[in-house]
C-alpha positions as CSV (number, residue, x, y, z in Angstrom):
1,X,60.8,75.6,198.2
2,X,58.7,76.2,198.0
3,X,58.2,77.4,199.9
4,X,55.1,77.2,201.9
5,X,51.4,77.1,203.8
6,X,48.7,79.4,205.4
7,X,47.9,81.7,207.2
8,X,45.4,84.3,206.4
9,X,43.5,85.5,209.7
10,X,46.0,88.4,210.0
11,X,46.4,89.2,206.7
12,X,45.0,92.5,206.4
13,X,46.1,94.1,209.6
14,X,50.0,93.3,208.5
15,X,49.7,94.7,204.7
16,X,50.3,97.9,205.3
17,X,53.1,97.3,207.2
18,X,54.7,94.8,204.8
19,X,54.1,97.5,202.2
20,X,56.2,99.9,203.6
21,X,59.0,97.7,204.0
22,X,58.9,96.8,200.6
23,X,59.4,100.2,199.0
24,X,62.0,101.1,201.4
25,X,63.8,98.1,199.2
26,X,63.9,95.5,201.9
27,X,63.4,91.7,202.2
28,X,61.2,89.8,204.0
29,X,60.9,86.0,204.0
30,X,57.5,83.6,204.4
31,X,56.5,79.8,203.6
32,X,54.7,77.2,204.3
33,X,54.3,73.0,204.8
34,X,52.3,69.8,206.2
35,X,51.0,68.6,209.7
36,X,51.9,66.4,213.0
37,X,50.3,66.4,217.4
38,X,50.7,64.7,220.8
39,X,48.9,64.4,223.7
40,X,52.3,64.0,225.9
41,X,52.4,66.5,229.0
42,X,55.7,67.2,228.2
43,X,55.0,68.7,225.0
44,X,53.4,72.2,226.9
45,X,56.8,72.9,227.6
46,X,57.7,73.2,224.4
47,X,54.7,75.2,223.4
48,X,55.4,77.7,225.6
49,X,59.2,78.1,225.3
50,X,60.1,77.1,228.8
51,X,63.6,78.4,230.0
52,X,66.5,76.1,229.3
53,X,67.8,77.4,232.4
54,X,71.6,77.3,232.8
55,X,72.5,74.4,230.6
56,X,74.3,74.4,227.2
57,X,72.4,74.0,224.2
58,X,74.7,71.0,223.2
59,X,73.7,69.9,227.0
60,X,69.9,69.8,225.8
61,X,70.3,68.0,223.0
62,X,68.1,64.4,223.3
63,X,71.5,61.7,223.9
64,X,70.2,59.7,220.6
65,X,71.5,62.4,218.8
66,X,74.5,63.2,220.5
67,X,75.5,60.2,220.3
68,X,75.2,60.2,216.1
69,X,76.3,64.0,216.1
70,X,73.8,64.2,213.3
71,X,70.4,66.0,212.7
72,X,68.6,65.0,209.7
73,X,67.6,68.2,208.1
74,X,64.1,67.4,205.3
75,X,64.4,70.3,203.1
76,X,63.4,71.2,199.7
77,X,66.5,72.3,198.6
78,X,65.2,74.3,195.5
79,X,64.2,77.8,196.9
80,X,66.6,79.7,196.3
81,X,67.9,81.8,198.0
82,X,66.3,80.0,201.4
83,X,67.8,76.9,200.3
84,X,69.4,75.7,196.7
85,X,71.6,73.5,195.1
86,X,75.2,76.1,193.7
87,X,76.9,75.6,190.6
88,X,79.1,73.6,192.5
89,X,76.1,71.2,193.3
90,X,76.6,72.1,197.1
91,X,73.7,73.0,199.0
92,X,73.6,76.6,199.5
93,X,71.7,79.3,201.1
94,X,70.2,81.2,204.2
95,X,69.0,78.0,206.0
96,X,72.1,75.6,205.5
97,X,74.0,78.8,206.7
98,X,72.4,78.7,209.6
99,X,72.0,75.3,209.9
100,X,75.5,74.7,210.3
101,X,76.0,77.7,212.6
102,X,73.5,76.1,215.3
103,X,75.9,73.1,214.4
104,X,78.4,74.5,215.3
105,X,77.0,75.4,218.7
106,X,75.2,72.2,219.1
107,X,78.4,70.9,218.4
108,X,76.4,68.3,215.5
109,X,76.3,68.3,211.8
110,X,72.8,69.6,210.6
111,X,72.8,67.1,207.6
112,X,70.3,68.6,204.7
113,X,68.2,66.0,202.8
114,X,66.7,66.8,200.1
115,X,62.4,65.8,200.0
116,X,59.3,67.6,197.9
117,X,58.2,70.6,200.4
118,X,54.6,68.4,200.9
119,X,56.2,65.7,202.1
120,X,58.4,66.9,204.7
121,X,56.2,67.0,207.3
122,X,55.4,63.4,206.8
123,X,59.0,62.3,206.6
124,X,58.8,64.3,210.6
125,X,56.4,61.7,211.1
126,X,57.8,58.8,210.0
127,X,61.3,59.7,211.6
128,X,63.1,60.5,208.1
129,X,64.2,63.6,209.4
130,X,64.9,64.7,213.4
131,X,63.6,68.6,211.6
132,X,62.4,70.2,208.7
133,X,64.3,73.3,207.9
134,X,62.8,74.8,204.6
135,X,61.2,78.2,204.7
136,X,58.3,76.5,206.3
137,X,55.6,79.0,208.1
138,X,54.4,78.9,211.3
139,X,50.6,78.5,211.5
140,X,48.2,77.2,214.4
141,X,47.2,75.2,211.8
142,X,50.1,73.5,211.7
143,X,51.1,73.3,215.2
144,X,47.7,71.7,215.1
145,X,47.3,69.9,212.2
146,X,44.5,71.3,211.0
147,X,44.0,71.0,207.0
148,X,43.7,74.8,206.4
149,X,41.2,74.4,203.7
150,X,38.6,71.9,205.3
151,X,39.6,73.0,208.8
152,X,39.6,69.4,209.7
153,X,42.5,67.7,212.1
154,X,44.9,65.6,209.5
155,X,47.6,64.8,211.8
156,X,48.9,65.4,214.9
157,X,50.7,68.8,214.5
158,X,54.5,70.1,215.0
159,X,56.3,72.3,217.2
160,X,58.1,75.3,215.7
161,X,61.4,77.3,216.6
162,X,60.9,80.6,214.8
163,X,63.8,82.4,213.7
164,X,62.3,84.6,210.5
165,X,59.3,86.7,209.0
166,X,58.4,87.4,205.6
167,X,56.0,88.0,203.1
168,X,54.4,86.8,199.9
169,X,54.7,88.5,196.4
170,X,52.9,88.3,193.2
171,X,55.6,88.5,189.9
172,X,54.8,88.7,186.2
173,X,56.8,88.1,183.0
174,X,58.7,91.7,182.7
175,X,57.4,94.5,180.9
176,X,54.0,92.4,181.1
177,X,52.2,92.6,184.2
178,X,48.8,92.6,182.4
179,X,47.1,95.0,185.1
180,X,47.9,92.6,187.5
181,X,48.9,94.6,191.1
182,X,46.5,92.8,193.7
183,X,45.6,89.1,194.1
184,X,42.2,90.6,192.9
185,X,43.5,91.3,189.7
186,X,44.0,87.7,189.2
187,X,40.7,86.6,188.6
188,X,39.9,85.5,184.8
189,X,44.4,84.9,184.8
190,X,46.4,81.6,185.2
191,X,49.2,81.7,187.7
192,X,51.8,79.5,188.4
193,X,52.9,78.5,192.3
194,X,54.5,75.3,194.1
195,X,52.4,73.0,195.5
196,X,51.2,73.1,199.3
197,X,52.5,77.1,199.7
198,X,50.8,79.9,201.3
199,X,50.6,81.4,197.5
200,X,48.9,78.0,196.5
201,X,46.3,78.6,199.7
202,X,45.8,82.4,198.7
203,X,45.4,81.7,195.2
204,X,42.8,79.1,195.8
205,X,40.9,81.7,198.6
206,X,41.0,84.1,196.2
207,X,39.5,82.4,193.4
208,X,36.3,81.4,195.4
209,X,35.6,85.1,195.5
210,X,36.0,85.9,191.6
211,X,32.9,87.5,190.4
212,X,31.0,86.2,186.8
213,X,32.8,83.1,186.9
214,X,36.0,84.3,186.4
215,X,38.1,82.2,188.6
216,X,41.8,81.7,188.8
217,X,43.3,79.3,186.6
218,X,45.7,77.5,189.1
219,X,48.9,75.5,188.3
220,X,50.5,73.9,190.9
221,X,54.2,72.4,191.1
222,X,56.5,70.3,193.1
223,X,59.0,73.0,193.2
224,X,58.9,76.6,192.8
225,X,61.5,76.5,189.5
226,X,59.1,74.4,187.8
227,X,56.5,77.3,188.5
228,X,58.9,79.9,187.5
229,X,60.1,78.4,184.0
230,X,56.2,78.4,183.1
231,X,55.9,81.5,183.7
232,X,59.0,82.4,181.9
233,X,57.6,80.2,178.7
234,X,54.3,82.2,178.7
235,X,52.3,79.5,179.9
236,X,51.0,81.5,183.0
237,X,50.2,85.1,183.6
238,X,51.8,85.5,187.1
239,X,53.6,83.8,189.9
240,X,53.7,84.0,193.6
241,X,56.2,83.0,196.4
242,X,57.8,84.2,199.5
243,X,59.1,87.6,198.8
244,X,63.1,87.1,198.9
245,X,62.4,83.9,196.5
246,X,60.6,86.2,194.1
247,X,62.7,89.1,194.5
248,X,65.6,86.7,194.1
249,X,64.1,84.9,191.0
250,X,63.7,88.8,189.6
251,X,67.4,89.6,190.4
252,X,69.1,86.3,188.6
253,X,66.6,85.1,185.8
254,X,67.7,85.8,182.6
255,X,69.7,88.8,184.2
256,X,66.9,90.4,185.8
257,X,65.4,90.0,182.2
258,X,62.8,87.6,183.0
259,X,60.2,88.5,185.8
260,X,59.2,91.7,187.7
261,X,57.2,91.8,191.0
262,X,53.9,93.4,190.9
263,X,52.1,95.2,193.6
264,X,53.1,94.9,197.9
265,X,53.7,91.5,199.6
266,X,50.8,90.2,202.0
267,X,50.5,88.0,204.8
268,X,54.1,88.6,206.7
269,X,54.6,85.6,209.0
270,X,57.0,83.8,210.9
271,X,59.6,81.0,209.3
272,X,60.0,78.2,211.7
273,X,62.0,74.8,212.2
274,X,59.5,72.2,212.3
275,X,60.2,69.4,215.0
276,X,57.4,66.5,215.5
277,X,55.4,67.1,218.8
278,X,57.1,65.1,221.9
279,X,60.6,65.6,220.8
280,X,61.2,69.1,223.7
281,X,64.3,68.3,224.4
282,X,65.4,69.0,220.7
283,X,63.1,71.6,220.5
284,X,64.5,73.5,223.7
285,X,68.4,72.6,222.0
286,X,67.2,74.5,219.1
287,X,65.8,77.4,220.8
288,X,69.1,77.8,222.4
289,X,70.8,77.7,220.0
290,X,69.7,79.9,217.4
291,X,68.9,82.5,220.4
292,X,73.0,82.2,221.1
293,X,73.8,83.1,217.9
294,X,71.6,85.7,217.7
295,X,73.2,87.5,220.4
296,X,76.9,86.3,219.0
297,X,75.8,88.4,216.1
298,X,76.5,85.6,213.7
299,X,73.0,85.2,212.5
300,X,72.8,88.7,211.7
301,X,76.0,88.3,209.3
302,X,74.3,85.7,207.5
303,X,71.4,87.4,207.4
304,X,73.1,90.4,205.9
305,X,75.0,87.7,203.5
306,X,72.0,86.6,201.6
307,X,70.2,90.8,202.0
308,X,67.6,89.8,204.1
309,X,67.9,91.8,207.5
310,X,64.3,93.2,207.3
311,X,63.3,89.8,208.1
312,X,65.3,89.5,210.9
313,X,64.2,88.8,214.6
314,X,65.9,89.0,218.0
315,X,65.2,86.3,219.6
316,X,64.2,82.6,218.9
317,X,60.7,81.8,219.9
318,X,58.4,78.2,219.9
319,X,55.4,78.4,218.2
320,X,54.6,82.1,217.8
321,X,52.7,81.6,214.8
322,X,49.2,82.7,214.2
């Protein structure tokens, strides 16, 4: 999914970093999503990743969703390889991998739903899902709720349980990159990204600062794949999209006959699990959780699984995005 939304205040002090990693051949993750806040004291807990102390993580867990053995997962389950539907039809991918490892801990089914990446937010909200799990960045912005365009409050914010980092990458039709290696070279070009992403947000940034009125043609979809087969059809110049999705897209379209990524990824961030503000008990379960099988070492195997270990952190942490 689309991935999935913004954060640029770091930007250009992580670049060359990001860079590097990318020549050396590795994979980073990024994304991006909605809003939700609450004005609860026990929310600062969460915020700043209080101890769970001695108890289990299945011992955290809030008793409403013990007693169902269930967490709703809202996902947009067309990311691949984040999150994806197989040939089988099953869903598939690094997230659901890890989603049922924490189950496994938790000892509760993390049941993926399947919603449009702008909505899932909203489906926190209105108690659709207990998380959203879908390559979704961390952003103050979002633990906020701030609209990162008018920098107005839109909701009341979420908390997040990081457990990735990637980047963002620009890709072309291949053999075609039409001088295209920065998100400057896009100006006067048409590119293709999903809706409500961090690529949608630095498209649109970017286009305010095109000289001679040579702005960025932007087309925005529900899903990523939309994007994608524009691209592949000629109807855009260039795509964007977290950097494994891209570099995945690269690898399996048409062969690897389709697309090639152009220039270095920007704007490395963490992934988090989105959880609507008040809920700390879940939040602290999670934590927990994915911090135990971190040190089990079964989050690095699927991590390694899906090729991804650049992108991979030590430890679990609540709202360490920027």
């Amino acid at each position: 999914m689309t991935a999935r939304s913004t954060r640029r205040t770091a930007a250009k002090t992580r670049i060359a970093a990001v860079g590097a990693l990318a020549v050396a051949g590795t994979m980073l993750l990024t994304a991006c999503g909605d809003q939700t806040k609450n004005n609860d004291s026990g929310s600062s807990e969460a915020s700043t990743g209080a101890s769970a102390g001695t108890a289990s993580p299945a011992d955290l867990l809030p008793a409403d969703i013990k007693s169902k053995g269930v967490i709703r997962v809202g996902s947009d389950i067309a990311y691949p390889p984040v999150e994806f539907k197989d040939k089988s039809g099953k869903t598939a991918g690094i997230d659901p991998d890890l989603g049922a490892a924490l189950g496994k801990v938790l000892g509760v089914e993390f049941k993926f739903e399947n919603g449009t990446f702008d909505t899932l937010v909203t489906g926190l909200r209105a108690k659709r899902y207990d998380i959203a799990m879908s390559a979704m960045t961390d952003s103050k912005e979002r633990q906020e709720g701030i609209d990162p365009e008018t920098k107005k409050k839109v909701g009341e914010g979420v908390d997040f349980v990081d457990y990735f980092t990637a980047g963002v990458s620009i890709y072309t039709k291949k053999g075609d990159d039409q001088g295209i290696k920065t998100w400057a070279d896009l100006c006067g070009k048409k590119i293709a990204v999903q809706r409500n992403t961090v690529s949608h947000d630095l498209a649109k940034d970017e286009s305010k600062k095109c000289a001679g009125g040579k702005k960025i043609a932007i087309e925005a979809y529900d899903t990523d794949l939309e994007a994608q087969t524009r691209i592949r059809s000629g109807g855009a110049d260039a795509g964007s999209s977290d950097f494994p999705v891209a570099a995945y897209a690269v690898k399996t379209s048409g062969g690897g006959k389709d697309f090639q990524i152009v220039g270095d990824q920007v704007e490395a961030a963490p992934y988090g699990i989105a959880i609507a503000k008040g809920n700390d008990k879940l939040t602290q379960a999670i934590k927990a959780a994915m911090d135990e099988i971190i040190k089990s070492g079964e989050y690095d195997k699927i991590i390694a699984k899906w090729g991804v270990e650049a992108g991979a952190v030590t430890e679990a942490k609540v709202n360490g995005g920027s």
